[in-house]
N, C-alpha and C positions, 0 to 999 in steps of 0.2 A: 488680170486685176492685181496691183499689189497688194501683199501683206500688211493686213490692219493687224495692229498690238491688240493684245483682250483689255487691257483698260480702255483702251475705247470703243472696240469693237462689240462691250459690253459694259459701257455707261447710260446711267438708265434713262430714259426717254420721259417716264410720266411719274410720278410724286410715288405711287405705290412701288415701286421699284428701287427707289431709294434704302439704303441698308441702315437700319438703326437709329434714325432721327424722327419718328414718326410725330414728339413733339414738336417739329419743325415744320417739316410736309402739311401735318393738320390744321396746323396756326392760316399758313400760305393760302389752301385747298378752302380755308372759312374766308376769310378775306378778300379770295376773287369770287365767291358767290353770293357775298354780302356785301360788294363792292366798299369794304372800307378797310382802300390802299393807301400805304402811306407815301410819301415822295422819294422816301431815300431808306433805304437797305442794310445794317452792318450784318455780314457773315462769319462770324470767328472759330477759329478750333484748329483744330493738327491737321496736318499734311495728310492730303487721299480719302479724307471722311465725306466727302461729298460736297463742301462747298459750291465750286463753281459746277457743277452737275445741276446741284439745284436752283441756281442762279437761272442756269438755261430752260432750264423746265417751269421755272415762275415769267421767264420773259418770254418763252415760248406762247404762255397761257395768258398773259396781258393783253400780246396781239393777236392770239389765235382768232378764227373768225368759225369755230362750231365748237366751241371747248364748251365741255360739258362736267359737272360736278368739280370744277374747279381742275380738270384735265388737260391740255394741248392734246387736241387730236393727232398728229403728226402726218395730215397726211393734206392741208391747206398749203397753199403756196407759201404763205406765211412761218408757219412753223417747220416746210422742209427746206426756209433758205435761214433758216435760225442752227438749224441741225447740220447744215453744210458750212456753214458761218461766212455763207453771202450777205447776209440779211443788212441792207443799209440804214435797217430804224435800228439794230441792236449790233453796236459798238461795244468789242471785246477789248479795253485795255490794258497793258502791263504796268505795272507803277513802280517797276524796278526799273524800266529803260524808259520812260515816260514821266520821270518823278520833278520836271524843273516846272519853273512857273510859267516860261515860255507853252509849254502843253497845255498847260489846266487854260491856260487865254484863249487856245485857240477853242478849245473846248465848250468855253462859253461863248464864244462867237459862232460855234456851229449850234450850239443850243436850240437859236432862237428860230432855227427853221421848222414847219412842221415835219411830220414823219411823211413819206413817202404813199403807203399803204396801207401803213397799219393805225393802231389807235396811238401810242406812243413811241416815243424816240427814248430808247433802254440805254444807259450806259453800265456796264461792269467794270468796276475796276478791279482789277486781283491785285494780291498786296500793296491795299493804299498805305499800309506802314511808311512802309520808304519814299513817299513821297518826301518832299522838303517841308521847309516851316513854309516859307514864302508861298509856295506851290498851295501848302494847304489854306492860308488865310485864304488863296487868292478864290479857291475852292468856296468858301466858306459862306460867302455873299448869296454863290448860287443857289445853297440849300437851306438859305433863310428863307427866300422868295424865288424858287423855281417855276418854272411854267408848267401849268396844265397839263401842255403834253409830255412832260420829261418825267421817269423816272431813274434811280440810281441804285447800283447794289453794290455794293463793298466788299471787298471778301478779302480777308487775313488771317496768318497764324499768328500773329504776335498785335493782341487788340490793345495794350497797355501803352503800344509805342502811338497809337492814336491820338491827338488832341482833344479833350475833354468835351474842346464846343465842338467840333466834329460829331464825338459821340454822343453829344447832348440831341442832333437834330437826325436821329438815324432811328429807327428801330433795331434792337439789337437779338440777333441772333446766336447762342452758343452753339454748334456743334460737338457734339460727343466721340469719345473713341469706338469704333463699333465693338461689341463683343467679338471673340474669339468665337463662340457658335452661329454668330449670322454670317460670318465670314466664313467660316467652314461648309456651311448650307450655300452662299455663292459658287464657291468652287465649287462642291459637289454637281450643281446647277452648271457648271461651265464645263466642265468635263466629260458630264453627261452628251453634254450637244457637242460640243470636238471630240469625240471619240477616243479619250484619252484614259489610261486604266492607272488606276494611284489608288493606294491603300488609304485605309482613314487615319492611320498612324502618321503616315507620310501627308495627307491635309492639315492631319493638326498640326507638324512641324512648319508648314509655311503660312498655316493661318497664324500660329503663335509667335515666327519670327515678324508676322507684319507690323505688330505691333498698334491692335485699333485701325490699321488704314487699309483699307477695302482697296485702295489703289495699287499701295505694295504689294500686297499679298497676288496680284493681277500680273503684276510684275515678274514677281518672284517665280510663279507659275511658269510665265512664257519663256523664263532663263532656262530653268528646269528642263520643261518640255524641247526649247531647242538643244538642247546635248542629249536628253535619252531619247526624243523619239515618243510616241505613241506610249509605250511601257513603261512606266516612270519604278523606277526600285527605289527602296526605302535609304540606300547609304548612296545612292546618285544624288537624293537633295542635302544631305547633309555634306557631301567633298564638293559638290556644284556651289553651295550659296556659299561656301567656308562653315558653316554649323560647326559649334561642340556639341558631339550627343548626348542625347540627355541622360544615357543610362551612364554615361561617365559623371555626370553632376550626380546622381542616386547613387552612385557607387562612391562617391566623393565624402558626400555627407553621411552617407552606414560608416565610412573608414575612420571618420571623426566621433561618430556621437558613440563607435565601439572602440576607439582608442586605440587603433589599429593603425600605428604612426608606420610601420612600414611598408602599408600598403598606400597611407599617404605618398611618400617616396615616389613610390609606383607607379603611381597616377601622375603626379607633377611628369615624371619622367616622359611617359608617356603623351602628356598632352606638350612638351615641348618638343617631342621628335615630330609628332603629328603638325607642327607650326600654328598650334594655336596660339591667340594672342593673349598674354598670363596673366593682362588687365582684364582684358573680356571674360576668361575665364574666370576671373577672383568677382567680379559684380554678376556670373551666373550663381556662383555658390551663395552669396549673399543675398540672392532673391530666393534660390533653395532654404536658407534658415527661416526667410522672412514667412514663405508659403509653409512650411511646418509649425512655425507658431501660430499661423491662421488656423492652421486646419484641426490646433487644438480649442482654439479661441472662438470660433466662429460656427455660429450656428449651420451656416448656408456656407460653406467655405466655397463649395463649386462656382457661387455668383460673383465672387472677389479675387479667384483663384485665375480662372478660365484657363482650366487644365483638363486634360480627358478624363475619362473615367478610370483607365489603369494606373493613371501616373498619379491621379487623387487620391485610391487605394494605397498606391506603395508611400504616398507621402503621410498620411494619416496611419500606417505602419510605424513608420519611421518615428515619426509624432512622440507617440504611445509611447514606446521603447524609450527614447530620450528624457521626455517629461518637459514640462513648461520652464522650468527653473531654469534647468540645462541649455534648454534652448538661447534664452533670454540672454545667459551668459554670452553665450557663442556667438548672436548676432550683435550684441555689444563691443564685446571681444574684436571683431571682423569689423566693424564701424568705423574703430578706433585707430586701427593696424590700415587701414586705406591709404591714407598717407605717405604711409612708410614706403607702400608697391608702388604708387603713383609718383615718384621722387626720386627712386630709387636708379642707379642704373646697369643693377643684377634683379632684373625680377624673378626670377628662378631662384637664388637662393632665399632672398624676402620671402618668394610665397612659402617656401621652404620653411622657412623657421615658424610663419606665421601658423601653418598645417599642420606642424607635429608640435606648436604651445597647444594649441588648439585640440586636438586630439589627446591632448593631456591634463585636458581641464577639469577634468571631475576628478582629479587627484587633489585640489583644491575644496576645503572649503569655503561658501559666501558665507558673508557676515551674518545673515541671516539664520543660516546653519548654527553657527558657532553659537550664537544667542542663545536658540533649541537645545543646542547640545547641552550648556552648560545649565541652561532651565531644567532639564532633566536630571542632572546631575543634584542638583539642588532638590529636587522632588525627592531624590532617591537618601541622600542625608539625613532628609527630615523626616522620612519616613520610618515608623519603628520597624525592627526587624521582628516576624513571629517566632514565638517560646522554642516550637518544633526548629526552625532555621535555624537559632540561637543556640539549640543545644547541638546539630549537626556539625557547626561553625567551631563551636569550643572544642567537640571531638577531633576533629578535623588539623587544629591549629598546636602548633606544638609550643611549650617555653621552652625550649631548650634554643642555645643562641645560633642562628644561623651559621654555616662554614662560611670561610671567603669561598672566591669565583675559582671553580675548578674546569678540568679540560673535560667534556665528555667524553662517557667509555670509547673504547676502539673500536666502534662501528662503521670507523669508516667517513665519518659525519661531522662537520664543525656545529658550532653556535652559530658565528655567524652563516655559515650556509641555510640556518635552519632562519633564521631572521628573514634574508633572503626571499625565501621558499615564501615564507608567512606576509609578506611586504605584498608579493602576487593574489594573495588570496583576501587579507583582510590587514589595509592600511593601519586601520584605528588600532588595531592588537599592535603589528607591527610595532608602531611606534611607542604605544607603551612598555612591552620588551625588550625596545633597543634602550630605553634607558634606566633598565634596572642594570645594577653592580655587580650582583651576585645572584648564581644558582647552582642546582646541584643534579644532576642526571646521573641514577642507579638504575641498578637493572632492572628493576621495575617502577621506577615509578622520576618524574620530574618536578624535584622542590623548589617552589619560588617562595619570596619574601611576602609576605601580606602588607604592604602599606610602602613599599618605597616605588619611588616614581610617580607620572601624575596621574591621579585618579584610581591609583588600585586598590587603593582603598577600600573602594565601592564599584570601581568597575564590574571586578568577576563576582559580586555576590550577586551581581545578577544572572540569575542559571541560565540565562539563555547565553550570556556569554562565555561563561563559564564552561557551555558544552562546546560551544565553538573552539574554543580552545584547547579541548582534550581531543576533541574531532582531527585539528590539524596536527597534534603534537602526534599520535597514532599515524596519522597517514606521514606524515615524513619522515619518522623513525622506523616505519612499519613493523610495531608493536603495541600489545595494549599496555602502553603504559600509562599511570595515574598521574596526575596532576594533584601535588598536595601545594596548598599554603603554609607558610609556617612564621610563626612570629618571632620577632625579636626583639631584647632583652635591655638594648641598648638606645631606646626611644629618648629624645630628650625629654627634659621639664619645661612643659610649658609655662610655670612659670621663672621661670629664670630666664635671664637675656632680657634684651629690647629688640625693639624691631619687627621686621620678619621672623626673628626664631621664635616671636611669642603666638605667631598667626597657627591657626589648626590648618592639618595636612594640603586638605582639599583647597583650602582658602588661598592657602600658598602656591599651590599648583596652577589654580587661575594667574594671580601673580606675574606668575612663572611667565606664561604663555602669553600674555600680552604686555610682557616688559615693564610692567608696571614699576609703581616705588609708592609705601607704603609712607604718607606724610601725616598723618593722626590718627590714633586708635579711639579717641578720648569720645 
């Protein structure tokens, strides 16, 4: 006996076996036991969801001669020369090699005979899209005024390419993608009876590459199974189908959302020696951003996910860590940059560049930040300072006039190295210390300016940052040394000049930073 494929060797036979359309199956199942059939049929949805399956199991059950609860028995003459596709009342068309107007005539010249044996004469057409125009007017007469004994079922991926009056005289059916866990409960069911041993890791891999189609995923199966055999191992379906694994797309995204540009590197490297394709892999990553911002967003993330339970843990991990803002960035970010890899004709080093901006994103503020930032800044000016802080501050603050910029002691240790150091640790400091002019490092202690640069004004009187800073200054001179401010003597008059030299510190610092140009004070 030869080898029957599992997609057909397990296509379902009666309405309850149908995967994932039950609003379909039930509509059907009520209509042949309430006899109100209509004459013509549309079936629409993706490739492998069970279309034409169901077609056969409603045409089955029109001529069956014991169906019962709206079933095909399968076991009447009738419905086992439907299931062999002998059956001379039920005509299987193509409407890809079938699509001129010469066919649809002959068509209706065979119409008008009665059926054979059964109760009606069934036609199916699979992708009536491609019929022609001609073809379809010529169609169009018949399902104004069909005969009694005819009825028709249609069945398409693409229902838009249909003609309106077409669809105007059809009942219309959608088909659905099936979930990723009826699909995986199939397999599981089909492996069970072939005696084939596969992990539920390795099911979820081929029910997820099917993508909704109960057919693929059938497919995908029998590929698998013929090169391992009985035994199926978890990195056999991922070299057998071409797969990128997943734990390289999870390890892709930690390497991003930690900033970890050289492991980016890494990975690129790696999935071009392996011959993955760099497009395929750039729209895996960007379904990895897209399910991380689900799974912060979404209540039920598992129902819109259709991902296992271990990979929804470590995604919902990853989540957390990053935060929504971040996320939002990066699949923006990765949106925008498509183009670029799609066009490109180095996509290794595009993804390249695209991976390590990427991975460097949260060196960046959003606009949205910057607002905050500066909202706080504003809260903190206006804010009075208390008697006790104010008398600490005056102690604290010297008049005597700052030195210029000198070299620090012989430790060993630059300025800038120590900038450096501090750039690793805490950006926002960072950059307020690369643009002060002067300081002073003695053996115990490091004097800065109180008020030059942006924001220091009021930056460090906030102690939390204040300690941060003495926190770093200690660990990378590894000494306890003091952090004093000190004032100077040399402040201008605000009021003298025009301009910008009459703006207060802080005002001019915003300024500063977004390029401004001050056009009336008045």
């Amino acid at each position: 006996m030869p080898y029957e494929v599992f997609a057909r060797k397990w296509r379902p036979q009666v309405f309850e076996e149908v995967k994932g359309q039950e609003h379909i199956t039930q509509t059907l199942k009520n209509a042949l036991t309430s006899d109100r059939l209509a004459h013509a049929y549309l079936f629409s949805g993706a490739r492998g969801v069970g279309k034409t399956s169901v077609a056969r199991i409603f045409a089955k059950a029109l001529n069956c001669q014991q169906s019962q609860g709206g079933n095909p028995c399968n076991t009447c003459t009738s419905c086992i020369e439907i299931t062999n596709g002998s059956s001379v009342d039920v005509q299987e068309i193509d409407g890809a090699s079938n699509r001129g107007i010469d066919e649809i005539r002959n068509l209706r010249e065979n119409i008008r005979y009665l059926p054979s044996h059964g109760k009606y004469r069934i036609y199916i057409i699979d992708e009536i899209h491609m019929l022609t125009l001609p073809a379809f007017n010529a169609l169009l007469k018949t399902l104004e005024e069909p005969p009694e004994h005819v009825k028709f079922i249609f069945a398409t991926t693409e229902p838009h390419k249909v003609p309106a009056t077409i669809l105007s005289r059809c009942q219309r059916f959608d088909f659905r993608r099936i979930p990723i866990l009826e699909i995986e409960q199939q397999i599981k069911r089909i492996i069970k009876e072939e005696g084939i041993r596969i992990s539920d890791s390795g099911i979820s891999v081929i029910a997820r590459e099917a993508g909704g189609s109960l057919r693929d995923a059938e497919s995908l199966l029998d590929q698998v199974v013929s090169f391992t055999g009985p035994n199926v191992e978890d990195d056999h379906i991922t070299s057998v189908l071409g797969l990128i694994d997943r734990d390289l797309i999870y390890k892709t995204s930690q390497a991003i959302i930690g900033g970890d540009s050289k492991l980016c590197l890494e990975i690129i490297d790696q999935v071009y020696n392996y011959g993955y394709d760099i497009k395929v892999f750039y729209r895996e990553i960007m379904g990895q951003f897209r399910n991380l911002i689900v799974s912060l967003i979404s209540q039920e993330p598992s129902q819109i996910m259709d991902l296992p339970d271990n990979e929804l843990k470590e995604t919902k991990k990853q989540a957390k860590h990053a935060g929504l803002e971040r996320l939002l960035q990066s699949l923006s970010f990765l949106i925008n940059r498509e183009a670029d890899l799609r066009y490109t004709n180095n996509p290794r080093i595009a993804l390249e560049a695209i991976l390590l901006k990427l991975s460097r994103l949260m060196e960046y503020l959003s606009f949205d930040e910057l607002i905050k930032r500066i909202e706080d800044i504003e809260k903190r000016l206006n804010k009075p300072i208390p008697r006790e802080q104010s008398k600490d501050l005056e102690a604290a603050f010297s008049k005597k006039e700052y030195p210029p910029k000198e070299t620090p002691p012989d430790n060993g240790k630059k300025w800038s190295e120590f900038l450096r150091y501090l750039a690793t640790k805490n950006k926002a400091i960072a950059n307020i210390l690369r643009e002060w002019k002067s300081y002073t490092v003695t053996e115990h202690t490091l004097e800065l300016p109180y008020g030059e640069g942006s924001f220091t004004g009021s930056y460090f009187d906030d102690p939390e940052h204040y300690e941060q800073l003495v926190a770093y200054v200690q660990d990378f001179f590894q000494s306890n040394l003091k952090v004093v401010f000190k004032k100077r003597n040399d402040r201008k008059d605000l009021r003298k000049g025009s301009g910008e030299d009459r703006l207060p510190g802080p005002v001019k610092d915003i300024v500063d930073m977004f390029e401004g140009k001050i056009v009336s004070q008045d």
